[in-house]
Backbone as CSV, one residue per row, in Angstrom:
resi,resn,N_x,N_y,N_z,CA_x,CA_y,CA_z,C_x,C_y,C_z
1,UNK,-131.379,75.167,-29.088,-131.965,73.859,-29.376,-133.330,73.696,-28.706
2,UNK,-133.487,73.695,-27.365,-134.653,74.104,-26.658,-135.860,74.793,-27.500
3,UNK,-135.301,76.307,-27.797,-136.711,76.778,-28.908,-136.719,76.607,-29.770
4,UNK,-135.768,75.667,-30.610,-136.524,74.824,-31.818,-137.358,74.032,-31.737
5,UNK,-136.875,72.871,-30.521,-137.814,71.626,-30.477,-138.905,71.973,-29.594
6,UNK,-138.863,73.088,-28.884,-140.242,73.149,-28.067,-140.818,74.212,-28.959
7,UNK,-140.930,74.450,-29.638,-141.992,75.515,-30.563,-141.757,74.648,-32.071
8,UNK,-141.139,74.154,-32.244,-141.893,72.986,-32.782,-142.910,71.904,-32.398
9,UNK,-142.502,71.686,-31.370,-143.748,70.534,-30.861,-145.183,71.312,-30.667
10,UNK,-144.458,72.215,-29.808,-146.273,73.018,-29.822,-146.860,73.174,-31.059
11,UNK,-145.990,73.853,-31.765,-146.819,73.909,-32.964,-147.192,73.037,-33.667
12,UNK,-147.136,72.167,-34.079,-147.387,70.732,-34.383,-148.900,70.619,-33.383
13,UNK,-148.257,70.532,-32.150,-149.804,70.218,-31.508,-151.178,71.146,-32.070
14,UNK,-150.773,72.726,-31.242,-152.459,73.365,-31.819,-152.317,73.363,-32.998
15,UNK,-151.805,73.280,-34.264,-152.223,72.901,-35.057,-153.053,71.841,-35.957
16,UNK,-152.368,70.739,-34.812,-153.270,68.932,-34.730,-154.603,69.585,-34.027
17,UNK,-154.913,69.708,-32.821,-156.176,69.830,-32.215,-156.722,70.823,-32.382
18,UNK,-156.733,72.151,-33.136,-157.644,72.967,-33.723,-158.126,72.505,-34.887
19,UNK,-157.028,71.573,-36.098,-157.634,71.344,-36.831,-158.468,69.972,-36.858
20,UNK,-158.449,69.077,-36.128,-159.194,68.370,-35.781,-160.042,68.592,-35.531
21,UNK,-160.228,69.560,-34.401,-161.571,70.303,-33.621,-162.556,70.916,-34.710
22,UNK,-161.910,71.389,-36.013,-162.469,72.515,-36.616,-163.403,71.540,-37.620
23,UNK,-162.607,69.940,-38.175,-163.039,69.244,-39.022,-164.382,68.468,-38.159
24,UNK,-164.173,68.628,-36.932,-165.123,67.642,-36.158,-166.549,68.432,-36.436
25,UNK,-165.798,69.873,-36.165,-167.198,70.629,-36.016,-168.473,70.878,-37.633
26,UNK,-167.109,70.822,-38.393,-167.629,70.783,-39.806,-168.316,69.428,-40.691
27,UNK,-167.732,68.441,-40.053,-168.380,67.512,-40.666,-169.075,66.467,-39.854
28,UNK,-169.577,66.834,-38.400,-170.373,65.760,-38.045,-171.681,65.189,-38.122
29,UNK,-171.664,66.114,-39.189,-173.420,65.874,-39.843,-174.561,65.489,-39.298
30,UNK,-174.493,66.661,-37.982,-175.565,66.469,-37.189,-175.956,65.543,-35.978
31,UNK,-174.479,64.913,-35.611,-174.089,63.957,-34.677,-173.883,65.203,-33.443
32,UNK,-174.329,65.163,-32.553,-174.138,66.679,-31.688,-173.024,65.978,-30.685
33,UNK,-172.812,64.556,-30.406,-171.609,64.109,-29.794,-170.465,64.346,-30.708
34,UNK,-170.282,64.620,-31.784,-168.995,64.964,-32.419,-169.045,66.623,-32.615
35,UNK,-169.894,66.941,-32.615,-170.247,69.021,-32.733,-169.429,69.433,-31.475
36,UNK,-169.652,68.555,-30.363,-169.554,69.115,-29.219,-167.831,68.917,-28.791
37,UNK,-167.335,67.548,-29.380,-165.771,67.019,-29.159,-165.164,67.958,-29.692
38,UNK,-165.727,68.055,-30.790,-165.156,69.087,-32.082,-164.796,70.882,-31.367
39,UNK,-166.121,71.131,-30.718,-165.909,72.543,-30.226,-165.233,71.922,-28.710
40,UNK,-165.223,71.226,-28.109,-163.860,70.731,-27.240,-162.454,70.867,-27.929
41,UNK,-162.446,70.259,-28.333,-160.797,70.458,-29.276,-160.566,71.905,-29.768
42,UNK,-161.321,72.509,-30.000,-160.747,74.105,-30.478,-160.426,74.731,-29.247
43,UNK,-161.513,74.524,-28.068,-161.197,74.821,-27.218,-160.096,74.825,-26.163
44,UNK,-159.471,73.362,-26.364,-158.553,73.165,-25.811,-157.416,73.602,-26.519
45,UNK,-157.108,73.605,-28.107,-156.062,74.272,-28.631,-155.854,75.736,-28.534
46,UNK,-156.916,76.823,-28.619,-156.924,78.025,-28.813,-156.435,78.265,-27.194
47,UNK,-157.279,77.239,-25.896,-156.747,78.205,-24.839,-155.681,77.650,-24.423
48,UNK,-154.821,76.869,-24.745,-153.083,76.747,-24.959,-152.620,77.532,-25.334
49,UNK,-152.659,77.927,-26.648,-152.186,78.613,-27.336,-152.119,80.325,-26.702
50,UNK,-153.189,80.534,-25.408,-152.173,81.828,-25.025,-151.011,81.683,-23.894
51,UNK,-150.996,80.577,-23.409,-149.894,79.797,-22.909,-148.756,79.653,-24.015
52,UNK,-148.988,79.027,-24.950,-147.972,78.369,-25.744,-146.975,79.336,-26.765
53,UNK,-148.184,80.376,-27.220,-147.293,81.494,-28.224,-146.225,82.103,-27.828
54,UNK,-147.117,83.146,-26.803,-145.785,83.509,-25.716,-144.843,83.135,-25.478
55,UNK,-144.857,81.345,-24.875,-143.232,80.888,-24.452,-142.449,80.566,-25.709
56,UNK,-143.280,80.742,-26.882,-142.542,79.976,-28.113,-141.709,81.332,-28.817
57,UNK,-142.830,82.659,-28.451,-141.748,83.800,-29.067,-141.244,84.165,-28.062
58,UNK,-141.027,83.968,-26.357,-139.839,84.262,-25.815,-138.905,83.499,-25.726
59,UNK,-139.357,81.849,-26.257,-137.765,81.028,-26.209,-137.377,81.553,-27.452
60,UNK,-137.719,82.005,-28.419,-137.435,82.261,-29.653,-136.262,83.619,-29.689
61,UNK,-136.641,84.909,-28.814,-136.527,85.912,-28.614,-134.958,86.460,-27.587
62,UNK,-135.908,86.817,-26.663,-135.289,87.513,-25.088,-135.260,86.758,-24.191
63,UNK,-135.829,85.271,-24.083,-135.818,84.627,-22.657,-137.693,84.791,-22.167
64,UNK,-137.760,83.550,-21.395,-138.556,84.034,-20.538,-139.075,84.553,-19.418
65,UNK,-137.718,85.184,-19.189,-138.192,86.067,-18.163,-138.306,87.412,-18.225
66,UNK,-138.580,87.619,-19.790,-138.690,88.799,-20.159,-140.260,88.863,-20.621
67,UNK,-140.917,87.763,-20.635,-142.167,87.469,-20.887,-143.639,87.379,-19.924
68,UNK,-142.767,87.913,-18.232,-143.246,87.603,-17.558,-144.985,87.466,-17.422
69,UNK,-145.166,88.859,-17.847,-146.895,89.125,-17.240,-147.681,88.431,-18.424
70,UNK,-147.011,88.648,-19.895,-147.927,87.490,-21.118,-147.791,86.276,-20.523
71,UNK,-146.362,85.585,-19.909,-147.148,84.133,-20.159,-147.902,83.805,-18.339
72,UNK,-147.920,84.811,-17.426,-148.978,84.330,-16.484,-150.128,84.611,-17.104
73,UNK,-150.401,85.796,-17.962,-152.021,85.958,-18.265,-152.574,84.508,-19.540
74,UNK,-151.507,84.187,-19.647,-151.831,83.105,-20.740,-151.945,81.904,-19.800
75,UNK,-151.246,81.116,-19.099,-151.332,80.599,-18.061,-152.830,80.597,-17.625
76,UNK,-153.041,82.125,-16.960,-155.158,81.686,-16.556,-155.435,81.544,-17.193
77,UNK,-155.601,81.978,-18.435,-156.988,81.849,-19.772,-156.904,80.179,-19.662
78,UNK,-155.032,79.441,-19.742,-155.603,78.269,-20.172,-156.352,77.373,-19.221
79,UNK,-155.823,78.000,-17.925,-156.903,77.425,-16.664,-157.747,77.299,-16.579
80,UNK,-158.610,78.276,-17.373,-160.142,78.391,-17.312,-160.354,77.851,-18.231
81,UNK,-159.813,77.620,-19.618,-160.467,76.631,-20.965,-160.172,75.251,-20.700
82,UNK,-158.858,75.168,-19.919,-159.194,73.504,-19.032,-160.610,73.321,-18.790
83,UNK,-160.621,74.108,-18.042,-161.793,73.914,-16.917,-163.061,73.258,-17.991
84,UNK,-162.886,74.485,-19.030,-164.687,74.282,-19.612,-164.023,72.932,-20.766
85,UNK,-163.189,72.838,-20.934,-162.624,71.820,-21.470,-163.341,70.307,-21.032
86,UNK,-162.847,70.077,-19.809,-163.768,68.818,-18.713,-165.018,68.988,-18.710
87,UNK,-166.158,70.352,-18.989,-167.387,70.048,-18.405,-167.688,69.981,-19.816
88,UNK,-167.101,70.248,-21.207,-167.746,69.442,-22.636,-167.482,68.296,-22.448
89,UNK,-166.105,67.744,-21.748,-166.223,66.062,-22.283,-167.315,65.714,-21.019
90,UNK,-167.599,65.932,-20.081,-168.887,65.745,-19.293,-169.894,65.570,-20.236
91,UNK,-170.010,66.347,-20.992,-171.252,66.311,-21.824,-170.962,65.335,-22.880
92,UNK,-170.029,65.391,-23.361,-169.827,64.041,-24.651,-170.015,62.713,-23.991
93,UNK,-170.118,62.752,-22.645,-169.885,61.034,-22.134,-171.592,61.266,-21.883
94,UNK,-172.684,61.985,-22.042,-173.887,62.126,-21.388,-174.463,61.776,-23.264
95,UNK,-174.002,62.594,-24.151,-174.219,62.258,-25.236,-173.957,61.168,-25.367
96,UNK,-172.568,60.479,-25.150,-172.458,59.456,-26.086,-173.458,57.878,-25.332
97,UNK,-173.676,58.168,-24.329,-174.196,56.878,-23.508,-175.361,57.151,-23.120
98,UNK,-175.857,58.085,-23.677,-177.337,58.385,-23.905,-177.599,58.741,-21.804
99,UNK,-177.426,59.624,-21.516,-177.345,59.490,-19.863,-178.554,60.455,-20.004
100,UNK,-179.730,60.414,-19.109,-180.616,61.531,-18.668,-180.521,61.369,-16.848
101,UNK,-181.357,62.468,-16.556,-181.272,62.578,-15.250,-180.243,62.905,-14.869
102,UNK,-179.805,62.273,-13.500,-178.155,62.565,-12.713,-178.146,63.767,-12.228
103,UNK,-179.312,64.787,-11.983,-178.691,66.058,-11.710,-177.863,66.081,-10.473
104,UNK,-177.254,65.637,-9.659,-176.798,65.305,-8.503,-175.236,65.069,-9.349
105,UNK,-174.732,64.255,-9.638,-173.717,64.259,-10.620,-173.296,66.061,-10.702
106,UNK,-174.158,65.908,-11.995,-173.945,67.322,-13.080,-173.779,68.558,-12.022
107,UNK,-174.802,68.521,-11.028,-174.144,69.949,-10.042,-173.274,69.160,-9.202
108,UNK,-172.529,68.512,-9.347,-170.833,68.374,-8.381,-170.486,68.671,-9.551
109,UNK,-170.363,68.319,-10.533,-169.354,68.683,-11.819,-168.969,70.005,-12.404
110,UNK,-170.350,70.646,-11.798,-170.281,72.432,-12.322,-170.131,73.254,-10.852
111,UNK,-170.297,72.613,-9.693,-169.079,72.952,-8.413,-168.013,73.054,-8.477
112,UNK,-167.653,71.596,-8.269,-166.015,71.961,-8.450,-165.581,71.995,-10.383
113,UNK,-165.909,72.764,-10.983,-165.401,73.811,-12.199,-165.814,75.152,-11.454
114,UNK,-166.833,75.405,-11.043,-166.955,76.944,-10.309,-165.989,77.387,-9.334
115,UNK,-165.277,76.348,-8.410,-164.569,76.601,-7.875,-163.581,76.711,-8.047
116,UNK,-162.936,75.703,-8.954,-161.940,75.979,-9.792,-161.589,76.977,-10.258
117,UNK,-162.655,77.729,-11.272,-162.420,79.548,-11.827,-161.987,80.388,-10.735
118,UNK,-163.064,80.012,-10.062,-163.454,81.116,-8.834,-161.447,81.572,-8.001
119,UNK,-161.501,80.256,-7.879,-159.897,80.110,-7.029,-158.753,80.777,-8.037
120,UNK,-158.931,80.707,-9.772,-157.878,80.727,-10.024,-158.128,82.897,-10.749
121,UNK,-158.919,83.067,-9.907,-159.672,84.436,-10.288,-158.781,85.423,-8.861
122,UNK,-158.387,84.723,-7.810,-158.083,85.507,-6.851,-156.552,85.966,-7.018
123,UNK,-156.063,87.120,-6.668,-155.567,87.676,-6.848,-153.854,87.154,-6.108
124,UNK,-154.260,86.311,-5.461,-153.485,85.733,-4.644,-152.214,84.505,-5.311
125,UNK,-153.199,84.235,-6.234,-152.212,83.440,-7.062,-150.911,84.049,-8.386
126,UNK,-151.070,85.139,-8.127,-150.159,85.744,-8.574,-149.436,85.583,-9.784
127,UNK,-150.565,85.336,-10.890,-150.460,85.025,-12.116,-149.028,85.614,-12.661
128,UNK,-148.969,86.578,-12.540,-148.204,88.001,-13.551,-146.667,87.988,-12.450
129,UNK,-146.565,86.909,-11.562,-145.210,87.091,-11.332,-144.312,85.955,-11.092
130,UNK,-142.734,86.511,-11.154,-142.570,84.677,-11.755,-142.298,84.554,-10.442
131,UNK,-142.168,84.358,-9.209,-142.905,83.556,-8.255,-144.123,83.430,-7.620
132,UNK,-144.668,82.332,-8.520,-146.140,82.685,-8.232,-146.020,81.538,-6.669
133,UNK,-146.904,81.561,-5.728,-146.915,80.611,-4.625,-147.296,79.045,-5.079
134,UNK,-146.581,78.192,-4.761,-147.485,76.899,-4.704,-148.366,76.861,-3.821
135,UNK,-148.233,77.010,-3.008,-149.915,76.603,-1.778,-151.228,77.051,-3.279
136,UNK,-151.193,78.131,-3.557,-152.145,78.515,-4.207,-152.502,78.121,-5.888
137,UNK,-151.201,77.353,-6.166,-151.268,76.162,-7.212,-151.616,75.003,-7.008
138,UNK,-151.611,74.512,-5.384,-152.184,73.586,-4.894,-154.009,73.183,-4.899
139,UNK,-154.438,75.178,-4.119,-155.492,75.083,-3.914,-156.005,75.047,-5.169
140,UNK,-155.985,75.633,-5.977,-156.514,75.620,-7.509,-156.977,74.087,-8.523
141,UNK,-155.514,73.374,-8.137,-155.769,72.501,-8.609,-156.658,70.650,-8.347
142,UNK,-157.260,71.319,-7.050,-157.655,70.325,-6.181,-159.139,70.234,-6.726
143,UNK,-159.981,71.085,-7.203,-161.438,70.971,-7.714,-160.900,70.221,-8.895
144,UNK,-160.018,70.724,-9.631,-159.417,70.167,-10.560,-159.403,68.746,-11.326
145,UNK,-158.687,68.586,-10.050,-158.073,67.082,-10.052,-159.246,66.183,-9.428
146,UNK,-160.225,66.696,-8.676,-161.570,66.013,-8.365,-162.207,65.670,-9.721
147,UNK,-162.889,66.849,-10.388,-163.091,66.884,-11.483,-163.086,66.169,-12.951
148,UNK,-161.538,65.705,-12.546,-160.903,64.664,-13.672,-161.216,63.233,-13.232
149,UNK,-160.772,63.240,-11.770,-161.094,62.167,-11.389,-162.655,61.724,-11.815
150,UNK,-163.492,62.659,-11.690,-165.244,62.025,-11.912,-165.180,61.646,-13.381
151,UNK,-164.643,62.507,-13.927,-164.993,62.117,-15.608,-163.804,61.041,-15.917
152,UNK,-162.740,60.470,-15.438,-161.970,59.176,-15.358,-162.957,58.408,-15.245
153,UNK,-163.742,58.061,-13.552,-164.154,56.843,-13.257,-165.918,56.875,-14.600
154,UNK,-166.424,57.947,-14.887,-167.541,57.649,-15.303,-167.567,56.882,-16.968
155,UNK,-165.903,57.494,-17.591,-165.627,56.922,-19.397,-164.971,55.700,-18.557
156,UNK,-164.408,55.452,-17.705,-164.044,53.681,-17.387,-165.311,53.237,-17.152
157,UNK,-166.222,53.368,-16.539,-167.585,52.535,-15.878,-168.294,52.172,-17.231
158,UNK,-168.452,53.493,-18.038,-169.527,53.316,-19.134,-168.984,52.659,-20.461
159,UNK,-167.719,52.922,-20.325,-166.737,52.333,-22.052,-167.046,50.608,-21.749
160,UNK,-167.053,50.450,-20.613,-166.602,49.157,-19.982,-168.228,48.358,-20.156
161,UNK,-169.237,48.835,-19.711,-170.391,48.462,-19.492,-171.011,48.297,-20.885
162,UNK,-170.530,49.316,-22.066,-170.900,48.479,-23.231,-170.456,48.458,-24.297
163,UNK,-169.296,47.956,-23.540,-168.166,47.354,-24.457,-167.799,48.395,-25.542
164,UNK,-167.795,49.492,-25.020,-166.892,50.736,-26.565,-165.892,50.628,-26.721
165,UNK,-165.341,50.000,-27.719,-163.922,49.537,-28.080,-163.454,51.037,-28.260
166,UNK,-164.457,51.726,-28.745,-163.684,53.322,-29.474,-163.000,54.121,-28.156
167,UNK,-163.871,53.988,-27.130,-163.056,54.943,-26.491,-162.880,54.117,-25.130
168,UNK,-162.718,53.047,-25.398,-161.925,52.041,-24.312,-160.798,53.069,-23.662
169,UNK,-160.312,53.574,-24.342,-158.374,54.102,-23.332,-159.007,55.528,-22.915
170,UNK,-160.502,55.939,-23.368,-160.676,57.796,-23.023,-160.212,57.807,-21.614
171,UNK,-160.750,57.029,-20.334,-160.339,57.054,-19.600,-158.985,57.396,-19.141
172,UNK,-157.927,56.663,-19.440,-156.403,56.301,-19.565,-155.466,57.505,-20.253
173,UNK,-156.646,58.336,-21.134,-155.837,59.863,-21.556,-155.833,60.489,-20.517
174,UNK,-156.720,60.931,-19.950,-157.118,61.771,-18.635,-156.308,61.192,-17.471
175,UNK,-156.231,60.075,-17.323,-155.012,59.803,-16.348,-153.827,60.040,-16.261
176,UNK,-153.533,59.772,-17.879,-152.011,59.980,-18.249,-152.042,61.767,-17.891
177,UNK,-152.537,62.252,-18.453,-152.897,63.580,-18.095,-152.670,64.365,-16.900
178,UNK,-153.110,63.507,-15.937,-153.482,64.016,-14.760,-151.866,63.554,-14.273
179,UNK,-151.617,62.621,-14.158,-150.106,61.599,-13.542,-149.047,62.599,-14.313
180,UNK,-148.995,63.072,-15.775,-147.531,64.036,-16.143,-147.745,65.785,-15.267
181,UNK,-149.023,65.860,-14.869,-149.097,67.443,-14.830,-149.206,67.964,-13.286
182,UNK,-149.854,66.916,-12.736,-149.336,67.155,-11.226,-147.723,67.330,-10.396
183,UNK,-146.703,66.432,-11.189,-145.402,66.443,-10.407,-145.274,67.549,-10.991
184,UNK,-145.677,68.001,-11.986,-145.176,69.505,-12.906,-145.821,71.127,-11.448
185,UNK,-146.943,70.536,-11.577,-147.469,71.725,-10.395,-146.755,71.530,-9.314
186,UNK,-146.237,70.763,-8.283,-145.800,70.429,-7.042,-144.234,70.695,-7.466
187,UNK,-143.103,70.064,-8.204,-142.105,70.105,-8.091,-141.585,70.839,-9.103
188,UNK,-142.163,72.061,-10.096,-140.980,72.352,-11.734,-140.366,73.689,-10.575
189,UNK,-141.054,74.172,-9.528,-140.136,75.559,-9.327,-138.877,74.704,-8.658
190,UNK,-138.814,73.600,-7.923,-137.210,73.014,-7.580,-136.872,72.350,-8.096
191,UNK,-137.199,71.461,-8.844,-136.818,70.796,-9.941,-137.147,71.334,-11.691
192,UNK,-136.739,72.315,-12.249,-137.096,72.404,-13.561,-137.420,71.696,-14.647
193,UNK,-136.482,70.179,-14.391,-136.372,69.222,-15.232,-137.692,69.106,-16.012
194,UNK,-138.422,68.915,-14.669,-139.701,68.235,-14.289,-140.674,68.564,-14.984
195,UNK,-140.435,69.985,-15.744,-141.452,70.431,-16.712,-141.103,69.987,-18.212
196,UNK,-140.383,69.037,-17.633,-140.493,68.067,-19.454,-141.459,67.124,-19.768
197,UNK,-142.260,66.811,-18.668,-143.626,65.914,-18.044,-144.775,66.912,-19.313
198,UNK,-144.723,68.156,-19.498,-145.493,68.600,-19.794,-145.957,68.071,-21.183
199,UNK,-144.587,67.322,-21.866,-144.652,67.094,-23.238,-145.649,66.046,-23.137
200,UNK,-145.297,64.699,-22.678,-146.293,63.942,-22.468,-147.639,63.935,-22.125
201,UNK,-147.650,65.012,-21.027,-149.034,65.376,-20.553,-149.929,65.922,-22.348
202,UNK,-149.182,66.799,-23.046,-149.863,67.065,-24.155,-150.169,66.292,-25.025
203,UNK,-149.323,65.205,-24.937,-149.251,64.010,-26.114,-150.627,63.029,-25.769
204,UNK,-150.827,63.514,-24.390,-152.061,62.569,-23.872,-153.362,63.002,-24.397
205,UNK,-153.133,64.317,-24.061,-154.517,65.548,-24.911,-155.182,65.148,-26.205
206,UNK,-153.537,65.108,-27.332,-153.674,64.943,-28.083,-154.367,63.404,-28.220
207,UNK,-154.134,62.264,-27.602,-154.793,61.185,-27.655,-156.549,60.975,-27.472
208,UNK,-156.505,62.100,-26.664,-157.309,62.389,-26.709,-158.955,62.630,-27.758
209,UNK,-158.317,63.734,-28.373,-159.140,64.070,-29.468,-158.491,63.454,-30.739
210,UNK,-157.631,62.650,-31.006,-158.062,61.711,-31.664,-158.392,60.802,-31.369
211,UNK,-158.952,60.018,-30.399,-160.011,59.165,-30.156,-161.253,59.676,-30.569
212,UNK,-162.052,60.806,-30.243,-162.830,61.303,-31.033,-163.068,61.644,-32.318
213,UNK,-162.027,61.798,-32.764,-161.891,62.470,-34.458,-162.032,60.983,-35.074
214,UNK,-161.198,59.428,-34.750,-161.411,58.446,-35.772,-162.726,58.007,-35.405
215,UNK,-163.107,58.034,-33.986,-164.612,57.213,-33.778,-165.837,57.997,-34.463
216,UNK,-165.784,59.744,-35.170,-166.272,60.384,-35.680,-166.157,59.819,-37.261
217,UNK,-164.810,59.616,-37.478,-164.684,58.982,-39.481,-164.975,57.522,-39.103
218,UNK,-165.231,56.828,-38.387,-165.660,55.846,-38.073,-167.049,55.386,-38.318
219,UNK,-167.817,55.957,-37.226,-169.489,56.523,-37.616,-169.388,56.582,-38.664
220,UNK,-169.430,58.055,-39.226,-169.502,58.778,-40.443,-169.303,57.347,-41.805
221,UNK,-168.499,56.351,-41.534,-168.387,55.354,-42.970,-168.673,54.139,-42.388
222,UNK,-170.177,54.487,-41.008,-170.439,53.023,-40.848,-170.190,51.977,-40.172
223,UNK,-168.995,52.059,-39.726,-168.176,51.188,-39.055,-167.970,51.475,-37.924
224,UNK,-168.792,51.759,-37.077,-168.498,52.262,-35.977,-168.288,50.856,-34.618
225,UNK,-167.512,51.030,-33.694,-167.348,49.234,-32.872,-168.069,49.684,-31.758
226,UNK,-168.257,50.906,-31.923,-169.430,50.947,-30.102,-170.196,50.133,-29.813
């Protein structure tokens, strides 16, 4: 029952946010804030998806613990397309609110993402085995979670300041985000349950880029409430 409904849901998902991503990229007719959401969303589906295949053909299969070293190497990739994941929507909130300057901002933002890689590059974290350490899921995820935090407070400050009804909640994805996937890092190796958080955490993603995709058919016929 398990690998029905969880390789169903995934699939359902990258299939929602690649093809979203793919339509964003195809039809934003030169809007480079929707080019850019658009190649966000592929991004974020494709680097799931070496996370997601894996566990879907070993719940499908042998188990996953027969999957070991695919789904840690899938695991980093998606670490790192997180990563560049946050520094496009960095850029969609610079697009969409017309931001120049800030370089002070923009290099903390491409710090802690450098550090982020950098940390989840060491050998120490022990991708490829299934006890990987928390301390070093900790350290990883702390540029991280800085990270999110900046691009939280900057789509609350700016949605708020002029009045963008469209992406009023962008903020509130990234939270939800952040609030299902942390108890998941800290507690799924003693509590397993706990990695049922993950569903939600995706459902938030997904809220995500469709906030972008309708405020894109939005524009696009005119009606835009920004």
């Amino acid at each position: 029952m398990q690998a029905i409904m969880e390789t169903s849901f995934d699939v359902i998902y990258l299939i929602t946010v690649i093809t979203l991503g793919i339509i964003m990229i195809q039809k934003n007719q030169g809007r480079k804030q929707y080019l850019l959401f658009g190649i966000m969303a592929v991004t974020l589906g494709v680097g799931d998806s070496f996370h997601l295949v894996p566990r879907a053909v070993a719940l499908c299969t042998t188990g996953l613990e027969n999957y070991t070293t695919a789904l840690g190497i899938g695991k980093f990739i998606t670490s790192i397309t997180m990563t560049i994941f946050y520094i496009l929507l960095y850029y969609v909130w610079r697009l969409r609110y017309q931001i120049k300057g800030k370089l002070g901002l923009t290099i903390s933002v491409f710090i802690l993402a450098i550090v982020r890689i950098v940390l989840c590059l060491f050998s120490q974290n022990a991708w490829i085995s299934s006890n990987s350490p928390l301390d070093w899921a900790i350290y990883r995820n702390i540029p991280f979670a800085l990270l999110g935090l900046i691009i939280i407070i900057l789509f609350f400050k700016m949605a708020k300041e002029h009045n963008d009804i469209s992406f009023r909640y962008m903020w509130l994805t990234i939270v939800l985000s952040f609030a299902f996937y942390i108890p998941v890092v800290l507690f799924s190796d003693v509590f397993p349950l706990v990695g049922i958080l993950m569903i939600p955490k995706t459902c938030a993603y997904v809220w995500t880029v469709v906030i972008g995709f309708r405020d894109m058919r939005s524009e696009l016929k005119g009606g835009n409430t920004k």
